[in-house]
N, C-alpha and C positions, 0 to 999 in steps of 0.2 A: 742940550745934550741930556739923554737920559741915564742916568747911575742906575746900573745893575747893586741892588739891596743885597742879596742871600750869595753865599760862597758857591752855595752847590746849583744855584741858576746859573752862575758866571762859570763854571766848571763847565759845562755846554756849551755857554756865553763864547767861549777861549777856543773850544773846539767845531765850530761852527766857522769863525774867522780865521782857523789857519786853514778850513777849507777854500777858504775865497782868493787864499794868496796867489799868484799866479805864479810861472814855473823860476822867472827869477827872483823873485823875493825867498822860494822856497829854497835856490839856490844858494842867496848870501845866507840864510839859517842854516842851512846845511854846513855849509864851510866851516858856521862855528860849535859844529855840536861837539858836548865833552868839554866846551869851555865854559869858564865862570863869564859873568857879562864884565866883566871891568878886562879880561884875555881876550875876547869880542872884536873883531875886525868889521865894521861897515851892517852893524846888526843890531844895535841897539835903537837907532832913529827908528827903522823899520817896528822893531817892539814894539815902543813904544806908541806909537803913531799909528798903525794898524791893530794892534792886539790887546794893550790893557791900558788903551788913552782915558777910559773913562772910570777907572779903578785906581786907589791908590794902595799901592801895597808894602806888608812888610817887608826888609831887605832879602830877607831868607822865602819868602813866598813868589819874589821878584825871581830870582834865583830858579825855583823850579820853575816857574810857568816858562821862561825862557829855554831851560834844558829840557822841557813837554814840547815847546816851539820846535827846537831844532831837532828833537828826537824824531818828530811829526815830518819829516819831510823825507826821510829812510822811506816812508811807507810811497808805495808806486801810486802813480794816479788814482783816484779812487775810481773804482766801477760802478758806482752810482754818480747820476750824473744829480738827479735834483736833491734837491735840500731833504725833501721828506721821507726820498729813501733813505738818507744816510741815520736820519733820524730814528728810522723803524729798525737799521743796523744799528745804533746803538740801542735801541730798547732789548733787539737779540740780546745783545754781549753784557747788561747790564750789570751783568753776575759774576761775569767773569775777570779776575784778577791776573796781572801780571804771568805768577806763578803757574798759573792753570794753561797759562798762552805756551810758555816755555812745557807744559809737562803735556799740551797734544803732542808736540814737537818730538821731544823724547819717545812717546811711544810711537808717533811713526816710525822714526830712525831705527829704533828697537825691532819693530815688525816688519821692516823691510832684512836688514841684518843682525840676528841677537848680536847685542853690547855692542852696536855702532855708537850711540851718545855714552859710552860710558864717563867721558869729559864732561859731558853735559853739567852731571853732580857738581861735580869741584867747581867748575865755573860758578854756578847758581849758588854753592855755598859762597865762595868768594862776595859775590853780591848780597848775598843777604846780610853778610859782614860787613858790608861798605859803610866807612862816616861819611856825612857830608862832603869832605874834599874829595874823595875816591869815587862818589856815587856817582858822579856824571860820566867817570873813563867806563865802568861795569853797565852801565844801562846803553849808553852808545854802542858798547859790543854785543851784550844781547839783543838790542834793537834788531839790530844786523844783522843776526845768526837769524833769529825770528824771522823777517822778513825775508831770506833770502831762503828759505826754507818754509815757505806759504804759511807761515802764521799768520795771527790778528792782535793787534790791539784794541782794546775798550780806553781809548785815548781820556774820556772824562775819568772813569775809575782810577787810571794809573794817574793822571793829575792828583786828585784826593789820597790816594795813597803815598803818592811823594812829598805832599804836603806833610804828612803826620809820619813822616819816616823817621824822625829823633824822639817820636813816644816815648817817656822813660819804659812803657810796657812794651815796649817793641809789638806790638798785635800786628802791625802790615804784616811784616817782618813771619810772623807767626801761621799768617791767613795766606800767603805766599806758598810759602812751604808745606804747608798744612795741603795745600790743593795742587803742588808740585809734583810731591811723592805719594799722597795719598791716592791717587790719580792710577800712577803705575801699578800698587799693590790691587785697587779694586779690577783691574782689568785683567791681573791673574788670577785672581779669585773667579 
């Protein structure tokens, strides 16, 4: 078996294998997204055994990859079908954060009818305010607003940035918002 060494190899490592799931495994993730794995129904074997068998992680790292697991399966089949395009799709997105996914979204809604996301705010503060126990119900509902209104996710970045979301400096947190709202103002400009 080979161990993946470096965090941010296995951050692709994690998003490469939940490409390969097939539609019921993507299934039983599904069911359990928004929950902690010990709340978990028929999903942890799966985890464990397809997605981070050859990593051993901290309890609180276990945690997110699993709420990245099930968040991962919102997203509709992918449109690339081989590996190296998905790979060239993320080198696109490398840049792009959470926030910046949510604030294309806003200004569509916006340019289609002024102040259609005006909810959009308060939701996104909501989340940026989330602790740990809260974060997985706020990322499960944005997940879903995103997707179901043609967003993207940069599935590695949002990984790493879940990961460092109790920074005492809050930066995701900061870089989120920072590319949410900043977003909207350069576009009236």
């Amino acid at each position: 078996m080979k161990q993946v060494l470096e965090k941010e190899d296995f951050s692709l490592t994690f998003v490469r294998r939940l490409r390969k799931l097939d539609p019921g495994e993507r299934a039983r993730l599904r069911r359990n997204a928004g929950l902690a794995m010990k709340e978990s129904h028929n999903a942890m074997g799966l985890f464990y055994k397809k997605l981070v068998y050859d990593r051993i992680l901290r309890e609180y790292e276990e945690e997110t990859y699993f709420l990245v697991a099930t968040l991962f399966t919102f997203q509709k089949k992918h449109k690339f079908n081989s590996e190296n395009v998905g790979e060239e799709k993320e080198e696109q997105m490398a840049s792009k954060n959470f926030g910046k996914s949510l604030g294309e979204i806003k200004r569509r809604m916006n340019a289609k009818k002024k102040d259609s996301a005006k909810g959009l705010d308060t939701r996104f503060e909501r989340l940026l305010d989330a602790d740990e126990q809260q974060l997985p119900f706020y990322m499960r509902r944005e997940v879903q607003f995103l997707f179901n209104n043609g967003g993207s996710v940069d599935w590695a970045k949002l990984l790493k940035d879940l990961l460092r979301w109790n920074h005492s400096d809050r930066y995701v947190q900061r870089g989120w918002a920072r590319d949410y709202f900043s977003a909207s103002i350069q576009k009236n400009n």
